[in-house]
C-alpha positions as CSV (number, residue, x, y, z in Angstrom):
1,X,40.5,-190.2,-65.7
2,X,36.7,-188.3,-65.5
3,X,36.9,-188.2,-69.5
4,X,37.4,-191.8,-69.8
5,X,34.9,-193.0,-66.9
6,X,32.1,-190.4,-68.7
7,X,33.4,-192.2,-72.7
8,X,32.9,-195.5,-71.3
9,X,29.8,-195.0,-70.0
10,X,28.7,-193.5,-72.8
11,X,30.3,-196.1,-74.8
12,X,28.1,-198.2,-73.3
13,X,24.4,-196.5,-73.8
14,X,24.4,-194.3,-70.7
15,X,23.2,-190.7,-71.3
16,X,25.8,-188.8,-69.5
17,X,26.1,-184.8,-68.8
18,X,28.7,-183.1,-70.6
19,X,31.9,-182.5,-68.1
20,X,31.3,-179.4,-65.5
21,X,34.4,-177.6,-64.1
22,X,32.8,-176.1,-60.5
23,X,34.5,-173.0,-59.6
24,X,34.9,-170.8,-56.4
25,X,33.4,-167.8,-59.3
26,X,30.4,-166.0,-60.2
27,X,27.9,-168.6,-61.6
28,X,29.9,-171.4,-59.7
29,X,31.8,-172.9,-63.1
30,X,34.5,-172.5,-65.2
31,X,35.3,-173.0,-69.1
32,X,38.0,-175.1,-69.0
33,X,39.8,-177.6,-66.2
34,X,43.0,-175.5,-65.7
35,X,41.5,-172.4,-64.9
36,X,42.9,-171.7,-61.1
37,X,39.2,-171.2,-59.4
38,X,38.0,-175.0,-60.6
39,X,37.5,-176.9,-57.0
40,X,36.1,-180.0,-58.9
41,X,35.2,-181.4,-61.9
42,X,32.2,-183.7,-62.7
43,X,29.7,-185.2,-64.6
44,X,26.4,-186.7,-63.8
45,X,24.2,-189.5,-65.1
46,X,20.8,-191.5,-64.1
47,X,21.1,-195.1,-62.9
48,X,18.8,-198.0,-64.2
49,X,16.2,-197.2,-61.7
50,X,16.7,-193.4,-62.3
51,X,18.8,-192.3,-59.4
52,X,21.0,-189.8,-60.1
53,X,24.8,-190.4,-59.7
54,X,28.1,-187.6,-60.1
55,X,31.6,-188.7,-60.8
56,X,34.0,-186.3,-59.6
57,X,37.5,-185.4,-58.9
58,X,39.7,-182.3,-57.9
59,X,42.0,-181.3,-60.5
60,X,44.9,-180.6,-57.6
61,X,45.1,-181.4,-54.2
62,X,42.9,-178.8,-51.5
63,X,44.6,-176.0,-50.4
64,X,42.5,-174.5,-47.4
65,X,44.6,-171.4,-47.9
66,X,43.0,-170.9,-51.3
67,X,40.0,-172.8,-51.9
68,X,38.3,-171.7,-48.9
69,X,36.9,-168.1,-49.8
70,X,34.6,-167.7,-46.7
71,X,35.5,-167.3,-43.1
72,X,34.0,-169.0,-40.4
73,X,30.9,-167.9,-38.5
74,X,31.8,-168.6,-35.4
75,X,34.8,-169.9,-33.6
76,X,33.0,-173.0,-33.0
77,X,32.9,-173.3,-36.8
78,X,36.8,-173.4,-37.2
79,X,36.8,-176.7,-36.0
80,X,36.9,-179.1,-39.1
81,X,34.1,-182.0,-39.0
């Protein structure tokens, strides 16, 4: 549904970034939607008074198993907030 929200608004005069696939990889994106590293996909545009809004949604549900790369600091920090 990102593509339609991001065509819509376009549709409708709003400059809109093109569609970014963020990815647990080096440089923090991927190419294309399916690849297994995207976390999130989203694109970003300027409101009428110029603040800055991001749609977004994950392409598949969370899997703490594999989306988090980095362990916790402490053991404090393995509680979830």
């Amino acid at each position: 549904r990102l593509a339609e929200y991001r065509k819509t608004l376009k549709g409708r005069g709003v400059k809109v970034s093109m569609i970014l696939h963020h990815a647990d990889a080096p440089g923090g994106y991927a190419a294309k939607a399916d690849d297994a590293s995207v976390t999130w996909s989203s694109f970003y545009f300027r409101g009428p008074d110029g603040e800055l809004f991001e749609f977004t949604e994950p392409p598949r549900g969370l899997d703490p198993a594999k989306d988090i790369a980095h362990a916790p600091r402490t053991s404090a920090d393995l509680k979830l907030r």
